[in-house]
C-alpha positions in Angstrom: 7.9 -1.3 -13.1 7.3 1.9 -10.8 10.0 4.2 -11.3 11.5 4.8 -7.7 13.5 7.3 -8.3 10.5 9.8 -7.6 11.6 9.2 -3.8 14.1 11.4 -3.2 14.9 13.6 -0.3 14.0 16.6 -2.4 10.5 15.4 -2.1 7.9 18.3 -1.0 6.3 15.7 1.6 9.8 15.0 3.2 10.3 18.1 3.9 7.0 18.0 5.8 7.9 15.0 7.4 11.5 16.4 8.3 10.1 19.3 10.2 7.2 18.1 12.0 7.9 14.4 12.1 9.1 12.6 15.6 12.2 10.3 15.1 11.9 6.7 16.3 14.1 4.1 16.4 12.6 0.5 16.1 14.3 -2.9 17.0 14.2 -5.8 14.4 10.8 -7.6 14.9 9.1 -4.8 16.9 5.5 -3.6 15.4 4.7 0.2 14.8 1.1 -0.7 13.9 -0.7 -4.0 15.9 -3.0 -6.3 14.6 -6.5 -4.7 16.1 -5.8 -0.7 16.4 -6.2 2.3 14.6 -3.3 3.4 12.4 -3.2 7.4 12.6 0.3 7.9 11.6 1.9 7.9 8.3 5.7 6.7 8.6 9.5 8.0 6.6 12.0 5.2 6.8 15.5 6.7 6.8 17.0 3.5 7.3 15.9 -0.1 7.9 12.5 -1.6 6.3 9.7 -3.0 7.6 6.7 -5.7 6.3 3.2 -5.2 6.2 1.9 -8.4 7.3 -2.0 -9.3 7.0 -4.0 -11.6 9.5 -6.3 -14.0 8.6 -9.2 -14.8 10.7 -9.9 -18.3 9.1 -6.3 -19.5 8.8 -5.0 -18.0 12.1 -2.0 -16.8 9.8 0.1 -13.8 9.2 0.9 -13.3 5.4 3.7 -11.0 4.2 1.8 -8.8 2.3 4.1 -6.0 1.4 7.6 -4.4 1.8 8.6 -1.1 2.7 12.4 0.0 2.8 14.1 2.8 3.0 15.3 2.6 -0.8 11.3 0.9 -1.9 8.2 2.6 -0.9 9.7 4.5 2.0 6.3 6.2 3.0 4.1 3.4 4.8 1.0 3.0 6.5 -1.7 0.8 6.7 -3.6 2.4 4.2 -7.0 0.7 4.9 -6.8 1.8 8.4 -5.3 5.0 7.5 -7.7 6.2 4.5 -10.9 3.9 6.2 -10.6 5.2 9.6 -11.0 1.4 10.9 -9.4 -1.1 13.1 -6.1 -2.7 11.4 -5.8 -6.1 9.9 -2.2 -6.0 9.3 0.8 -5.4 11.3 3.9 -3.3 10.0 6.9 -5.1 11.3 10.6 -4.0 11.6 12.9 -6.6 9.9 15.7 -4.7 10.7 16.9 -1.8 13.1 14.8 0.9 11.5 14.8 4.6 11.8 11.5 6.3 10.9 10.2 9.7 11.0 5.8 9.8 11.8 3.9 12.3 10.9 0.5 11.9 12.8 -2.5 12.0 10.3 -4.2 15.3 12.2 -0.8 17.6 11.7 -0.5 15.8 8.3 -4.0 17.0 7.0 -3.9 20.3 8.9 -0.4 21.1 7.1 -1.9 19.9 3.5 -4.6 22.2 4.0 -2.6 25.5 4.7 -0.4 25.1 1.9 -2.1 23.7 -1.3 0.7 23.0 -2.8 1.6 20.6 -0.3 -1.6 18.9 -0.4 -1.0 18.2 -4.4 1.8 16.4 -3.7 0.4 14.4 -1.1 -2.3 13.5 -3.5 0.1 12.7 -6.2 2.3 10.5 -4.3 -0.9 9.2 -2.8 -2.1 7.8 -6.1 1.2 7.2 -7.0 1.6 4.9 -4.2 -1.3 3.3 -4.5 -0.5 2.1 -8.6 2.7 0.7 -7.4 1.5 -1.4 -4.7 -1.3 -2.4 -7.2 1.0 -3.1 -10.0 3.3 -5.2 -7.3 0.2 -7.1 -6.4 -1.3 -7.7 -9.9 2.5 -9.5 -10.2 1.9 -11.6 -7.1 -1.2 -13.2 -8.8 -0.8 -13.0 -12.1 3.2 -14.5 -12.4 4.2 -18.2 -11.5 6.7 -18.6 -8.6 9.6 -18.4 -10.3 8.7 -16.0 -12.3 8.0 -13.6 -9.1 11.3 -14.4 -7.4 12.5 -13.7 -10.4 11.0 -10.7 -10.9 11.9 -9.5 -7.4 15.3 -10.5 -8.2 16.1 -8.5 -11.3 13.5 -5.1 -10.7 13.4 -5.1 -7.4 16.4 -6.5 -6.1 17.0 -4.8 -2.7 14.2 -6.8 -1.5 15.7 -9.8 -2.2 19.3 -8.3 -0.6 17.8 -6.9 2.3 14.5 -8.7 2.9 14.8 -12.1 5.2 14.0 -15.2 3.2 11.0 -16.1 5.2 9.0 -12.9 4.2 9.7 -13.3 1.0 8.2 -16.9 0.5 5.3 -15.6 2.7 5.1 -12.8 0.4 4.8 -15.3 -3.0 3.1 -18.2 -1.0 5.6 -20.9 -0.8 7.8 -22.4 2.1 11.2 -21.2 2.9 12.6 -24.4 1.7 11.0 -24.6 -1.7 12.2 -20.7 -1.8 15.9 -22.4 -1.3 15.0 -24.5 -4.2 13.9 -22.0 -6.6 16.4 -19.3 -6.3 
């Protein structure tokens, strides 16, 4: 499991985020990012958490794809939009009143590039961030059901505390009610 503990408010890219960041408050079920536009920000939660849900063109579905709270991956965007400079396929969705601090990816780079420093810590928790969603996904398809909710339960357990039940089956592929069933 990803040690979480690296994400703490001691954190050189808080502190970036702290000073040039813009507060926003975001109801439950509102989206930062929309299914179709450019993602150019990089988000802090302070409180609340969000999904990152993913459309699919064939299926006409939105699938929980990821979670990001204020205690579990509290730096979001959509990377592939972010990193590709391309139109967004997911949407990152408040499930809860939220408080985040963006950083828009221009003052983001120009600040990395001034202090370099700063820009090695960006890249660390970059690739950092990346191994953790990539270890969290390599669970998705490589553990049974069970064994993911169980998983989520026991190592990642504020999901399952603050996470509605719907995302989470979304999120492992099975219906709310056989969710019910499992837990």
């Amino acid at each position: 499991m990803i040690d979480q503990s690296r994400y703490h408010p001691e954190n050189k890219l808080f502190d970036l985020f702290k000073e040039k960041g813009k507060l926003k408050t975001v109801r439950p079920s509102e989206c930062i990012v929309n299914i179709g536009e450019k993602c150019d920000r990089v988000y802090l939660i302070l409180k609340g958490g969000f999904v990152c849900q993913n459309y699919n063109v064939t299926s006409d579905r939105l699938r929980t794809i990821n979670f990001n709270l204020a205690s579990f991956h509290p730096i979001m965007t959509v990377i592939q939009s972010f990193y590709g400079d391309s139109i967004s396929n997911c949407q990152l969705k408040a499930i809860m009143r939220s408080e985040v601090l963006v950083l828009q990816k221009n003052l983001m780079l120009k600040h990395l590039e001034q202090a370099p420093s700063l820009k090695q810590a960006y890249v660390d928790e970059t690739i950092y961030a990346l191994l953790a969603i990539n270890e969290f996904h390599t669970k998705l398809i490589t553990l049974t059901t069970k064994a993911m909710y169980q998983y989520l339960s026991k190592e990642c357990s504020q999901i399952v505390r603050q996470v509605p039940a719907k995302y989470i089956a979304e999120f492992i592929g099975v219906s709310p009610e056989w969710l019910s069933r499992i837990r």
